[in-house]
MIRODREN-757001 format. One record per residue: residue number from 1; x, y, z of N, C-alpha, C in turn. Coordinates in nm, 3 decimals. Layout:
<atoms>
{bami = NUM&n_east = X&n_north = Y&n_up = Z&ca_east = X&ca_north = Y&ca_up = Z&c_east = X&c_north = Y&c_up = Z}
...
</atoms>
This chain:
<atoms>
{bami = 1&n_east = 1.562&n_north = -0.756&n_up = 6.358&ca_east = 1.466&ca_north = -0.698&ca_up = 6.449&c_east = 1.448&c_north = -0.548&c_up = 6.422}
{bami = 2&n_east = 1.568&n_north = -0.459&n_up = 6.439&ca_east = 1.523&ca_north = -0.320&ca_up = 6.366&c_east = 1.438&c_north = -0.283&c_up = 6.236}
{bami = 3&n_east = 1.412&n_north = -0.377&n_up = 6.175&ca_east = 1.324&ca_north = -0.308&ca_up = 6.069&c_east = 1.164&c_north = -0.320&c_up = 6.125}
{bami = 4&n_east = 1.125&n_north = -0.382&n_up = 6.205&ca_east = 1.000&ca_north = -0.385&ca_up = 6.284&c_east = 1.011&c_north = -0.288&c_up = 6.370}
{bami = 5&n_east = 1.111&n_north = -0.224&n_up = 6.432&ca_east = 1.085&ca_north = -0.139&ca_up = 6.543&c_east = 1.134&c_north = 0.028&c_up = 6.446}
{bami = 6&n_east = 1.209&n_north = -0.006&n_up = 6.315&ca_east = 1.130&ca_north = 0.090&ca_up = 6.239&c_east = 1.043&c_north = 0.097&c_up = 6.160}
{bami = 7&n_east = 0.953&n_north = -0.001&n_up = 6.167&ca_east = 0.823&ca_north = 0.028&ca_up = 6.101&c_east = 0.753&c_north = 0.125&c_up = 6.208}
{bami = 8&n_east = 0.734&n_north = 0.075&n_up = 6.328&ca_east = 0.705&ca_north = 0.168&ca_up = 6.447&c_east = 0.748&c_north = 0.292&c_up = 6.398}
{bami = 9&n_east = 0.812&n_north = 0.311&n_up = 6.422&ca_east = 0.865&ca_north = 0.476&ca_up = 6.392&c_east = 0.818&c_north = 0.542&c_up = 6.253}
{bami = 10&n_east = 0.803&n_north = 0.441&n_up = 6.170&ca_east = 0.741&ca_north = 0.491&ca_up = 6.051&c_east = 0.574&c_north = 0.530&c_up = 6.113}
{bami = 11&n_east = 0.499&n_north = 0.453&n_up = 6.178&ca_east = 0.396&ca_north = 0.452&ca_up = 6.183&c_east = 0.373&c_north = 0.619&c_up = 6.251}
{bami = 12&n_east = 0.430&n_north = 0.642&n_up = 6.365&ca_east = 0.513&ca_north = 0.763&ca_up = 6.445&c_east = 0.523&c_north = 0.865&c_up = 6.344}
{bami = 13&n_east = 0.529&n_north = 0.859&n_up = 6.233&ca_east = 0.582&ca_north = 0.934&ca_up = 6.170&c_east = 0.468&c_north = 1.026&c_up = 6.057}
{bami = 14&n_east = 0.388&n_north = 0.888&n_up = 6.031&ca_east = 0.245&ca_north = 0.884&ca_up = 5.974&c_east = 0.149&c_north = 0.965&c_up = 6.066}
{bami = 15&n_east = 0.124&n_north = 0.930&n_up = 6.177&ca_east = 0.060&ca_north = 0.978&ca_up = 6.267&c_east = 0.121&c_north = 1.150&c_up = 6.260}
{bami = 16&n_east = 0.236&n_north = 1.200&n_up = 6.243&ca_east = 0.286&ca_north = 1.320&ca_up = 6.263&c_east = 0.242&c_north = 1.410&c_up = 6.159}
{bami = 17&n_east = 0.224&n_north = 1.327&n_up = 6.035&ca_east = 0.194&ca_north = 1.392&ca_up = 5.894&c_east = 0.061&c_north = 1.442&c_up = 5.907}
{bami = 18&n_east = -0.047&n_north = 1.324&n_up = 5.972&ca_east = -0.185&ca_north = 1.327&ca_up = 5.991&c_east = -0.198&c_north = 1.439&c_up = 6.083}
{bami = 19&n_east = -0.150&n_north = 1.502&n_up = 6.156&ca_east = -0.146&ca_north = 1.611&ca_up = 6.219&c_east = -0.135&c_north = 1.727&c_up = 6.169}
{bami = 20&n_east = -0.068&n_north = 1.717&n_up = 6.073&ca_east = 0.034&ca_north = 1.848&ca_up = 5.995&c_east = 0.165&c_north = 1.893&c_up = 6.053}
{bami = 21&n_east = 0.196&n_north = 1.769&n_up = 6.096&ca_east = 0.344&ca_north = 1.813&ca_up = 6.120&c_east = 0.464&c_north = 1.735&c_up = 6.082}
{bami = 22&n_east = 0.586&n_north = 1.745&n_up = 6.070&ca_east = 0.669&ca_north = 1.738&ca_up = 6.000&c_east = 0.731&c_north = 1.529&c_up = 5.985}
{bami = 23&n_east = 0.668&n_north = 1.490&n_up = 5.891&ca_east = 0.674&ca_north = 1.382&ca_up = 5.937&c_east = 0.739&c_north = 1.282&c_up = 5.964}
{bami = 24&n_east = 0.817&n_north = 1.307&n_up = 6.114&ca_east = 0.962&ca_north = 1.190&ca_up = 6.143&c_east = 0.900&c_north = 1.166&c_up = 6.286}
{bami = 25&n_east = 0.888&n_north = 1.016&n_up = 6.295&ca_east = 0.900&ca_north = 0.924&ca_up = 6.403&c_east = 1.006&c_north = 0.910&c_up = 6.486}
{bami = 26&n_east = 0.969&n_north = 0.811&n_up = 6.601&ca_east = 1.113&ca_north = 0.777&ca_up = 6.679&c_east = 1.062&c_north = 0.663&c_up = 6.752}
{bami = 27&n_east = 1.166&n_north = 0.560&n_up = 6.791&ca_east = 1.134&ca_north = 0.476&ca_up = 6.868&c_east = 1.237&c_north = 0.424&c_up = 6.987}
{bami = 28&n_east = 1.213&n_north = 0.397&n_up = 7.073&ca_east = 1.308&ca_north = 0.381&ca_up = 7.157&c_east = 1.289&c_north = 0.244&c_up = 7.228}
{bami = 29&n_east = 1.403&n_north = 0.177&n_up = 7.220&ca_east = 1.392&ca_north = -0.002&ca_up = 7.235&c_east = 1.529&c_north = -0.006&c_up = 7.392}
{bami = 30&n_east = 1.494&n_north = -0.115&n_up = 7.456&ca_east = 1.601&ca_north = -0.122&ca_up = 7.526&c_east = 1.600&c_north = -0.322&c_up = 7.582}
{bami = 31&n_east = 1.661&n_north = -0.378&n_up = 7.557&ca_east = 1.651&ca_north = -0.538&ca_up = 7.550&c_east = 1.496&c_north = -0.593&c_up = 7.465}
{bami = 32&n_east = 1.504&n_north = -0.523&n_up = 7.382&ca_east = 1.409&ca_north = -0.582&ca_up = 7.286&c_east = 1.241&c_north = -0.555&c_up = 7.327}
{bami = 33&n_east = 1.240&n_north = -0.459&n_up = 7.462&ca_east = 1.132&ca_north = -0.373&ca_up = 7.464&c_east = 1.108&c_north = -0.235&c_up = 7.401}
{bami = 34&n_east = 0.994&n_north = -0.195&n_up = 7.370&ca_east = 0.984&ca_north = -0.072&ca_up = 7.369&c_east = 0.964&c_north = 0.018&c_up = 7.470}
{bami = 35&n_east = 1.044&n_north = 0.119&n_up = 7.496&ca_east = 1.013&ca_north = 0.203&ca_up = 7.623&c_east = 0.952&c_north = 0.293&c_up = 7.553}
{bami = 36&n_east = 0.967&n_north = 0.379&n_up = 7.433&ca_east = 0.871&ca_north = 0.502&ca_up = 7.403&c_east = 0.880&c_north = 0.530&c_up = 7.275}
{bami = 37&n_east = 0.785&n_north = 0.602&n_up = 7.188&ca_east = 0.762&ca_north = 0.610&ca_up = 7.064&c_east = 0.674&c_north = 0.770&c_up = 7.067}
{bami = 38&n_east = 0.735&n_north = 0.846&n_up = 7.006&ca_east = 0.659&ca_north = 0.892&ca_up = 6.922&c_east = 0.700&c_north = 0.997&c_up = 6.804}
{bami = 39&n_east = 0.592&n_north = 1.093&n_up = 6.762&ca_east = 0.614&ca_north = 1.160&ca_up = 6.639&c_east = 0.657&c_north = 1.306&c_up = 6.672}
{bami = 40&n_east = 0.675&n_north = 1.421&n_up = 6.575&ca_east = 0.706&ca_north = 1.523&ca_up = 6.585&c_east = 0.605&c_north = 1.599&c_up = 6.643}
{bami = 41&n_east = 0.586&n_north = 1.733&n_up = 6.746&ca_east = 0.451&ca_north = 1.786&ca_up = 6.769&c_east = 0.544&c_north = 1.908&c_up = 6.819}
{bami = 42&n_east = 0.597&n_north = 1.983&n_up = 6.726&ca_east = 0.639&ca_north = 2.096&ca_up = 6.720&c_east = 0.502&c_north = 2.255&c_up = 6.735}
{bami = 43&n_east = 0.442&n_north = 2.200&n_up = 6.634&ca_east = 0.295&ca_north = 2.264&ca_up = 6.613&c_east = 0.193&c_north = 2.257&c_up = 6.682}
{bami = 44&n_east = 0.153&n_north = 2.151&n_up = 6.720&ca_east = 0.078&ca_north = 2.088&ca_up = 6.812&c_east = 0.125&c_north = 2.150&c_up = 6.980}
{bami = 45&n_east = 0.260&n_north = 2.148&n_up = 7.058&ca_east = 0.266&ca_north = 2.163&ca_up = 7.166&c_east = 0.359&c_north = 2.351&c_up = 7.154}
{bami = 46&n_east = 0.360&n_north = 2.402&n_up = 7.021&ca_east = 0.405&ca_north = 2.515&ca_up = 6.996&c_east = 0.526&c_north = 2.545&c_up = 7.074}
{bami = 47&n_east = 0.624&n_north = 2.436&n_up = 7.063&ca_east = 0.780&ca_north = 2.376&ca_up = 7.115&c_east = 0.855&c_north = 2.360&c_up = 6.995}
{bami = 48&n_east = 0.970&n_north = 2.436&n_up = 6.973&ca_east = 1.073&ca_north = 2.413&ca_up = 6.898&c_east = 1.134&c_north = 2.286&c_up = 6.903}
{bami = 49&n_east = 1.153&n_north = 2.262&n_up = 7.033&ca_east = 1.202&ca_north = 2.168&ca_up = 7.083&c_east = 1.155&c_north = 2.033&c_up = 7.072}
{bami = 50&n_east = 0.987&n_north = 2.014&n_up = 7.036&ca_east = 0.897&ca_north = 1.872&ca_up = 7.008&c_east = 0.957&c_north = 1.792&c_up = 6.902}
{bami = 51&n_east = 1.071&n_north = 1.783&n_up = 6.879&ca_east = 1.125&ca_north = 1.651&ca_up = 6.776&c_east = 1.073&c_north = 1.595&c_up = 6.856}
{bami = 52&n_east = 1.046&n_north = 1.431&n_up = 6.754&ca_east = 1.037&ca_north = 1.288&ca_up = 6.777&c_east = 1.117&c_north = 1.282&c_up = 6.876}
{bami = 53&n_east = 1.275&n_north = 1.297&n_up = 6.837&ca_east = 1.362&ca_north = 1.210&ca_up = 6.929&c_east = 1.379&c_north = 1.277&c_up = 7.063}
{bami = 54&n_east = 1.353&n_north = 1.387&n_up = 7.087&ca_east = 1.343&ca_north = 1.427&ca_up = 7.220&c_east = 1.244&c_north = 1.401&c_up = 7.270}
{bami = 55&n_east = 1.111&n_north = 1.398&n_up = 7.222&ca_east = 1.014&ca_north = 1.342&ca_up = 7.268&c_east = 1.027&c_north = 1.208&c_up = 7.337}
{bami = 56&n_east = 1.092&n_north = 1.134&n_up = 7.297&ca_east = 1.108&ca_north = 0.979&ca_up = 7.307&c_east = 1.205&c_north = 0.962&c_up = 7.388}
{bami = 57&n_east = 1.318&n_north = 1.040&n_up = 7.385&ca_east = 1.452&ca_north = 1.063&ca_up = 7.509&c_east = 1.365&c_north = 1.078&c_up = 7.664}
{bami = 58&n_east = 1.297&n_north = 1.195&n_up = 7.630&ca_east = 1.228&ca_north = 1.204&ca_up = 7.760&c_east = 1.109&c_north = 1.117&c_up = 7.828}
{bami = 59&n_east = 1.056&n_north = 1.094&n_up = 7.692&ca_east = 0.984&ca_north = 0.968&ca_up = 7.763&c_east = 1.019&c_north = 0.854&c_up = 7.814}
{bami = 60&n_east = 1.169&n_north = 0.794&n_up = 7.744&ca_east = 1.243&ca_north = 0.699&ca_up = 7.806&c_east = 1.276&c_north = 0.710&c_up = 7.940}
{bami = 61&n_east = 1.343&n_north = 0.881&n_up = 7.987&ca_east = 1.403&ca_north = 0.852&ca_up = 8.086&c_east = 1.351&c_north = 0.850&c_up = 8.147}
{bami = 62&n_east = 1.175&n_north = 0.886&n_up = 8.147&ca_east = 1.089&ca_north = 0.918&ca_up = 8.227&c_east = 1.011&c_north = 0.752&c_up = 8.285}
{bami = 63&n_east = 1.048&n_north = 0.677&n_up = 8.171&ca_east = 0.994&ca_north = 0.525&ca_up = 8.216&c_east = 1.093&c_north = 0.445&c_up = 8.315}
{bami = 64&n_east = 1.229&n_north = 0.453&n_up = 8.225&ca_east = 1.329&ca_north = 0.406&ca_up = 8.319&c_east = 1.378&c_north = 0.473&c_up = 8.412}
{bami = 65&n_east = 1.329&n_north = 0.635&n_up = 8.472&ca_east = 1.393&ca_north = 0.687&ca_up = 8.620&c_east = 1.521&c_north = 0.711&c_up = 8.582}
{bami = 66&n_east = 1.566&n_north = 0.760&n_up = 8.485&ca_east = 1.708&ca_north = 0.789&ca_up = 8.441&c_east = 1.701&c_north = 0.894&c_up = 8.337}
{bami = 67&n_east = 1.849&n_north = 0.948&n_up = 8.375&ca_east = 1.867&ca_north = 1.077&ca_up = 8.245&c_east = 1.957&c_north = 0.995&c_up = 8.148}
{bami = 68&n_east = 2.018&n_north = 0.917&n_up = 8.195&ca_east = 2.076&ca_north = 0.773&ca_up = 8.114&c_east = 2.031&c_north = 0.693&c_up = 8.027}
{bami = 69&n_east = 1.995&n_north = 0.671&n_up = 7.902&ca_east = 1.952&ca_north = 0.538&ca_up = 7.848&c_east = 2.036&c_north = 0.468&c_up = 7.762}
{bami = 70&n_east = 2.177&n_north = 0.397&n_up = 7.859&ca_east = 2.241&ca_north = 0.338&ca_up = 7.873&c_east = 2.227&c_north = 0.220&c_up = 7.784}
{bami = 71&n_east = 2.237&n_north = 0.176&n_up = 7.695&ca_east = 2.192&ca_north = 0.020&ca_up = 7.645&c_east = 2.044&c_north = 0.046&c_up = 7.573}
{bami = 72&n_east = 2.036&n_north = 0.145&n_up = 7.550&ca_east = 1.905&ca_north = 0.168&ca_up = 7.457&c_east = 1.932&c_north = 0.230&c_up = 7.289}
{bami = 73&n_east = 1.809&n_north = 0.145&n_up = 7.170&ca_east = 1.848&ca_north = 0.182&ca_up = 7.078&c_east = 1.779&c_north = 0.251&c_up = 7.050}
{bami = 74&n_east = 1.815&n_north = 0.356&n_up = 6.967&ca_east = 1.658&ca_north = 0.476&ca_up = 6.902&c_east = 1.692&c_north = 0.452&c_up = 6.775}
{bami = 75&n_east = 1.546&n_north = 0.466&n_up = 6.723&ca_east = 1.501&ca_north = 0.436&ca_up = 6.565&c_east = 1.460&c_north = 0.553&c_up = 6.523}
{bami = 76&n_east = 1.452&n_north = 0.616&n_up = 6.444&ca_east = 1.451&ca_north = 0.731&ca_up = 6.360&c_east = 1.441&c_north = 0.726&c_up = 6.226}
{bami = 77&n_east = 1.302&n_north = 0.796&n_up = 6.206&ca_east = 1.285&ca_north = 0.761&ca_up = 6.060&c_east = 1.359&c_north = 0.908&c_up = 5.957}
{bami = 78&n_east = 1.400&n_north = 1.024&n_up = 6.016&ca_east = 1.529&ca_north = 1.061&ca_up = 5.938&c_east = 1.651&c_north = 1.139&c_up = 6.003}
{bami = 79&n_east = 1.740&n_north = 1.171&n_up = 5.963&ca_east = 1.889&ca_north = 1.163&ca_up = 6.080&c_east = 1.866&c_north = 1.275&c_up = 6.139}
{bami = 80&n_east = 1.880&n_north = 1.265&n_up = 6.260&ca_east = 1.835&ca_north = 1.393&ca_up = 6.340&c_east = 1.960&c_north = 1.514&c_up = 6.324}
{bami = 81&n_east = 1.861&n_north = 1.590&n_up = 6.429&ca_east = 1.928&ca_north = 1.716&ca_up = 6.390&c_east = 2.027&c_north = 1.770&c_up = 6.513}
{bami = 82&n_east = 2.121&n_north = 1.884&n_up = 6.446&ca_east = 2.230&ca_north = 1.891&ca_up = 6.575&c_east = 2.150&c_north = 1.872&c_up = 6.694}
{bami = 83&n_east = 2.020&n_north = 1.935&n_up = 6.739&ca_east = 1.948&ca_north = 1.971&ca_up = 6.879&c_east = 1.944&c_north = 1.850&c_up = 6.938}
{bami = 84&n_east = 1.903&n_north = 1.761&n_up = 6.859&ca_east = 1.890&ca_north = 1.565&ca_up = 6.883&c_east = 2.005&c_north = 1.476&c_up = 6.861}
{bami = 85&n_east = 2.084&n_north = 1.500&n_up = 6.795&ca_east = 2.248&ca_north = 1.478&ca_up = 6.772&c_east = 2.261&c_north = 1.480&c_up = 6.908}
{bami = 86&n_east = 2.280&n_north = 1.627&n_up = 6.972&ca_east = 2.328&ca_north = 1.624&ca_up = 7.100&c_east = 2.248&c_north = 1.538&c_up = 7.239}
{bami = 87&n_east = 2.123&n_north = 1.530&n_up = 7.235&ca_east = 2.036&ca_north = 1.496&ca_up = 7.346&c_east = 2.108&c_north = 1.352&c_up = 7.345}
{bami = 88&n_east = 2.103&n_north = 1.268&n_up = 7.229&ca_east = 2.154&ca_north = 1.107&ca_up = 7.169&c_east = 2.268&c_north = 1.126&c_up = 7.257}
{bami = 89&n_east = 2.327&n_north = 1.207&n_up = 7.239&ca_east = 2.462&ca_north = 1.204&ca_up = 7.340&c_east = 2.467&c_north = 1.192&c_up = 7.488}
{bami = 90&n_east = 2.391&n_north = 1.284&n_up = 7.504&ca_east = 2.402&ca_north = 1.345&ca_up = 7.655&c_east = 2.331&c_north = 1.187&c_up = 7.747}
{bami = 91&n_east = 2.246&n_north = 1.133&n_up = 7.603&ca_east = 2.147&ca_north = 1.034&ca_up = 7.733&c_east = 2.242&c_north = 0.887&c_up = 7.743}
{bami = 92&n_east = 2.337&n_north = 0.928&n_up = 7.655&ca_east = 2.419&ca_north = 0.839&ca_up = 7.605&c_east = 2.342&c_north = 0.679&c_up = 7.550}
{bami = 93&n_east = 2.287&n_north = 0.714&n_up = 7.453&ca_east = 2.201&ca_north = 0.605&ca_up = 7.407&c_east = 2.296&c_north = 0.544&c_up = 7.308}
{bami = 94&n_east = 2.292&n_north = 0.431&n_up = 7.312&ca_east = 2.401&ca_north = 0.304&ca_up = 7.288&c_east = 2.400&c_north = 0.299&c_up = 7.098}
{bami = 95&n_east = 2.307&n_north = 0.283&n_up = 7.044&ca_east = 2.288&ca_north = 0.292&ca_up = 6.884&c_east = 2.202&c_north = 0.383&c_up = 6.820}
{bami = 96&n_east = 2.218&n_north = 0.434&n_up = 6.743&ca_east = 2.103&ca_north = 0.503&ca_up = 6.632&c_east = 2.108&c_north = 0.425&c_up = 6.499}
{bami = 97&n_east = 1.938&n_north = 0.405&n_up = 6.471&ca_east = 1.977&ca_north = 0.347&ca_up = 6.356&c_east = 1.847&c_north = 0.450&c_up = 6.310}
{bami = 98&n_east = 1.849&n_north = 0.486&n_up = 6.205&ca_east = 1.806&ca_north = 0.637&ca_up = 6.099&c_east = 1.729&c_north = 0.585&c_up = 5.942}
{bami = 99&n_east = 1.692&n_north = 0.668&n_up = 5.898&ca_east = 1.601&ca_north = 0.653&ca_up = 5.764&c_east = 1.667&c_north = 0.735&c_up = 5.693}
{bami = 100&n_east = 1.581&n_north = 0.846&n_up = 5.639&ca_east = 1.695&ca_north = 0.916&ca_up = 5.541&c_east = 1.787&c_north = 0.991&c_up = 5.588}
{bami = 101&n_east = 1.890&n_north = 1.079&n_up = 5.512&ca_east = 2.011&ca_north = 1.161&ca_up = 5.538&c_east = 1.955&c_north = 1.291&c_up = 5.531}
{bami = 102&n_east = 1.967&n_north = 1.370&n_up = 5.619&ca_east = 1.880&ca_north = 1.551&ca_up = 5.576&c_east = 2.058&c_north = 1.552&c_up = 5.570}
{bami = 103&n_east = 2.040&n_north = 1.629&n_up = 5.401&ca_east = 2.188&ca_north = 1.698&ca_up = 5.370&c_east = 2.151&c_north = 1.816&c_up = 5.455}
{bami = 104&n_east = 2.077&n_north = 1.887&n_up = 5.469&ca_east = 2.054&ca_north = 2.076&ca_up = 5.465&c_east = 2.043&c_north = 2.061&c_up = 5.671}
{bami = 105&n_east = 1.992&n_north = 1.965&n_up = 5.697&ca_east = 1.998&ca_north = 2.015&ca_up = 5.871&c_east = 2.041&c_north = 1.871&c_up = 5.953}
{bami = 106&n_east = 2.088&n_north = 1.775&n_up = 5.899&ca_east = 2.119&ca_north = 1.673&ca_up = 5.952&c_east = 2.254&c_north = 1.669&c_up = 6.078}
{bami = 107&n_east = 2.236&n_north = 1.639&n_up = 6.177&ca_east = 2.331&ca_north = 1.646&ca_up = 6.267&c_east = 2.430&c_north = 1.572&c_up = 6.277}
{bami = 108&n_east = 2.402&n_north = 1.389&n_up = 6.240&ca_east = 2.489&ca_north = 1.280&ca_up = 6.305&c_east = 2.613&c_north = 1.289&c_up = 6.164}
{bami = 109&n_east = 2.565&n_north = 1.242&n_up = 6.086&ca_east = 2.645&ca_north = 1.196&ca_up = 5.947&c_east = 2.672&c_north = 1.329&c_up = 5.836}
{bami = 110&n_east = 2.573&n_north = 1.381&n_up = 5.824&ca_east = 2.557&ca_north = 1.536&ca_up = 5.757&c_east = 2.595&c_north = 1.676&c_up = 5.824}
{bami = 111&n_east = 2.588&n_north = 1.776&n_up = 5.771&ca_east = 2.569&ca_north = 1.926&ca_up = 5.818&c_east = 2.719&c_north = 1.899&c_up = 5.922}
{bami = 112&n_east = 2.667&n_north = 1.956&n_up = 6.067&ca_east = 2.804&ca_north = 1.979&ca_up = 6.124&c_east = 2.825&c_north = 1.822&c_up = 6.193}
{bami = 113&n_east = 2.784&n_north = 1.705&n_up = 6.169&ca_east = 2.834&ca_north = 1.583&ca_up = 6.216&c_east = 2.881&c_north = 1.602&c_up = 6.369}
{bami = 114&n_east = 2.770&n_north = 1.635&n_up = 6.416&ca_east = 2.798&ca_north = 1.662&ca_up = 6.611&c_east = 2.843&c_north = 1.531&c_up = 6.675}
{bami = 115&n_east = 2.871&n_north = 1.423&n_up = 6.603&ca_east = 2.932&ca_north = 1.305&ca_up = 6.683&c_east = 3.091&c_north = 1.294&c_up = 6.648}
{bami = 116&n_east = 3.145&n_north = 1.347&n_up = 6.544&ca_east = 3.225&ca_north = 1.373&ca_up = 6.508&c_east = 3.378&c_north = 1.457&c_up = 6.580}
{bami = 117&n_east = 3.289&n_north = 1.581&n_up = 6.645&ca_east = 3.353&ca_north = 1.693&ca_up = 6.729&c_east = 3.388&c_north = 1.622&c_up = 6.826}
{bami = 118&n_east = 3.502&n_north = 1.657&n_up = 6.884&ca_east = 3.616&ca_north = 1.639&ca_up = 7.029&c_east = 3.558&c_north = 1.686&c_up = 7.109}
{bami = 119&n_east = 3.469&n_north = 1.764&n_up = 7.115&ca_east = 3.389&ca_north = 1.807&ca_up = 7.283&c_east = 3.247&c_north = 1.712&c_up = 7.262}
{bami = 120&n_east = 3.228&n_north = 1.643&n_up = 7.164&ca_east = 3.097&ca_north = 1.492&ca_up = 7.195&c_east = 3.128&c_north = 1.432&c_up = 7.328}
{bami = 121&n_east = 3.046&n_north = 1.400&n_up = 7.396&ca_east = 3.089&ca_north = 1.305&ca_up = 7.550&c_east = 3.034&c_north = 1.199&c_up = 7.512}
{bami = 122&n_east = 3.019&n_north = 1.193&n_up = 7.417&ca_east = 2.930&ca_north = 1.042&ca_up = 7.419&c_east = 2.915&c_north = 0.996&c_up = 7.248}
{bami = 123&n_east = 2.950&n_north = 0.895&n_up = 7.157&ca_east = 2.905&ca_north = 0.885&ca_up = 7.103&c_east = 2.873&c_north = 0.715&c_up = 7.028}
{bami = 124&n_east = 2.724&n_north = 0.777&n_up = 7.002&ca_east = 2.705&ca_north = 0.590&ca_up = 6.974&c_east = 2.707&c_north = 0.547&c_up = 6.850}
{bami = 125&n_east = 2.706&n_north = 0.455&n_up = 6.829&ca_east = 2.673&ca_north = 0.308&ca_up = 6.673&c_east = 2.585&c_north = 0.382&c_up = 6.637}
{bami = 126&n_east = 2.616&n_north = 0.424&n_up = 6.484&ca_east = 2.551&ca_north = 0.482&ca_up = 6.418&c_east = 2.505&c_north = 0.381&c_up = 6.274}
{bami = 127&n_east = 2.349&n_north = 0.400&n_up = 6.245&ca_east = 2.339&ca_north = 0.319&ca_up = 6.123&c_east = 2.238&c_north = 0.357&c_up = 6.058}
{bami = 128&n_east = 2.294&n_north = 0.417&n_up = 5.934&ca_east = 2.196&ca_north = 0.552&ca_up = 5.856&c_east = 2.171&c_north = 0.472&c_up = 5.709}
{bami = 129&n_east = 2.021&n_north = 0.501&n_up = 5.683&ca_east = 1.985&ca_north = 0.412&ca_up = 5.514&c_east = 1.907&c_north = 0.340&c_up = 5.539}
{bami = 130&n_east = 1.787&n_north = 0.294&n_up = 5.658&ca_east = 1.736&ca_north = 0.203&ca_up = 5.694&c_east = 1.639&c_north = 0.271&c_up = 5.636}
{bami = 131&n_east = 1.515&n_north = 0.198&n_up = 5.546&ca_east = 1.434&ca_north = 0.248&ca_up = 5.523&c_east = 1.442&c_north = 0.411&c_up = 5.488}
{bami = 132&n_east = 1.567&n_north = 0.423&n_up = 5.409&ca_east = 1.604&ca_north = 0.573&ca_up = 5.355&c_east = 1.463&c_north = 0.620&c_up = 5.253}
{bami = 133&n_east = 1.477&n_north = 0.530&n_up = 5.117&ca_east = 1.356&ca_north = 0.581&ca_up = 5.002&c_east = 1.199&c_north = 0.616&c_up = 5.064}
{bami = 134&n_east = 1.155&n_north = 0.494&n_up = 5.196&ca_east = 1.046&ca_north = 0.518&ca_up = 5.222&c_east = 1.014&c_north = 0.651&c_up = 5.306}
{bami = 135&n_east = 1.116&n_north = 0.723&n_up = 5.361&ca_east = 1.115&ca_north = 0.827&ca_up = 5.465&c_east = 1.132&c_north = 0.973&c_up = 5.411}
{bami = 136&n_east = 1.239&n_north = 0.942&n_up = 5.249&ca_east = 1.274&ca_north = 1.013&ca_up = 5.160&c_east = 1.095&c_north = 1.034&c_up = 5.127}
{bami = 137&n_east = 1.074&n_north = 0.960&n_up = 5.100&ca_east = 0.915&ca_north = 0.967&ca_up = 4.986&c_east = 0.788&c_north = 0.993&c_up = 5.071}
{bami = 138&n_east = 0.774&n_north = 1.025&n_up = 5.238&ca_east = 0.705&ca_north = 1.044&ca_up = 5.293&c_east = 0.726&c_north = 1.223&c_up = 5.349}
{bami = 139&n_east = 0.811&n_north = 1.263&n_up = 5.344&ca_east = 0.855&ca_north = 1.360&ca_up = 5.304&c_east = 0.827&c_north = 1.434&c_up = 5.211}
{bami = 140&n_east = 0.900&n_north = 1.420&n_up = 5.102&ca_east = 0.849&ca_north = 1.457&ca_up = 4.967&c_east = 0.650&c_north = 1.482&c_up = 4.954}
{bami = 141&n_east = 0.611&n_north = 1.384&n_up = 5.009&ca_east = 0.478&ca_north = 1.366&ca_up = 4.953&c_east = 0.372&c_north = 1.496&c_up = 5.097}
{bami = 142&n_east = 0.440&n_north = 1.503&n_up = 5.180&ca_east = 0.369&ca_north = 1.603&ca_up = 5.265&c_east = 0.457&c_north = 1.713&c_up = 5.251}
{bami = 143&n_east = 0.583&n_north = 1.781&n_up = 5.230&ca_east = 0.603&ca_north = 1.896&ca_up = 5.145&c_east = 0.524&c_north = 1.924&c_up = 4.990}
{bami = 144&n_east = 0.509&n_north = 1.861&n_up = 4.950&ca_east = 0.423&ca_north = 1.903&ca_up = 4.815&c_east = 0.306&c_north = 1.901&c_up = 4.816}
{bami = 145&n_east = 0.239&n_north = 1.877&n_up = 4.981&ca_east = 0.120&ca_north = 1.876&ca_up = 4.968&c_east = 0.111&c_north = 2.020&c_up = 5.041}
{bami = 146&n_east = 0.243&n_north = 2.057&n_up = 5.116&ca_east = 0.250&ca_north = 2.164&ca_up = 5.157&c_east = 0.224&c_north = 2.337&c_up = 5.061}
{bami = 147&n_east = 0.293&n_north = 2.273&n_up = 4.936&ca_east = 0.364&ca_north = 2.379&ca_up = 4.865&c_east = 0.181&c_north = 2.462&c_up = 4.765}
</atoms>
């Protein structure tokens, strides 16, 4: 079932590029619904803070009436970053499953591995490589269109 609910996030992600912005999706599933999806809009809402996955944290909790999303999985088309590392925590969301690895700002598995640290309150099932090459190469292809 996760590779359909990261195609979603791929799509999330497409849509982010088509914008001009940085292009990583997110999806957020909880018993095999979707509660919220979307893309990066850092540029667009002129928020540091507009990752995908916070975008989608908040829209979750905002569907389910909770700062909790307890039993919910987020899809991510690449491994977030400490800022989203931590939110994953705090909402205590049950799995991450991820696209590519950012060596240079990656939070979960990479860089400072914020699930890792003894002051984490929370940390979930992690599952990084899903659709890595295609997220790797969507990337690649809107930085060089950047450069």
């Amino acid at each position: 079932m996760f590779n359909s609910y990261m195609d979603l996030a791929f799509e999330e992600a497409q849509s982010a590029a088509d914008r001009g912005e940085v292009p990583v999706g997110a999806v957020l599933v909880k018993d095999n619904q979707i509660i919220a999806r979307a893309g990066n809009r850092t540029l667009e809402l002129n928020d540091p803070t507009a990752h995908a996955e916070l975008l989608t944290i908040r829209a979750g909790g905002a569907e389910l009436g909770s700062q909790r999303l307890t039993g919910c999985d987020l899809y991510v088309t690449l491994e977030p970053c400490p800022m989203c590392a931590a939110a994953i925590s705090f909402a205590r969301i049950g799995r991450l499953y991820y696209g590519a690895q950012d060596e240079k700002s990656g939070g979960a598995e990479s860089g400072i591995r914020y699930f890792s640290h003894p002051t984490c309150h929370h940390v979930p099932e992690i599952y990084g490589g899903i659709g890595a090459a295609k997220a790797a190469d969507l990337l690649k292809v809107f930085f060089s269109q950047k450069r």
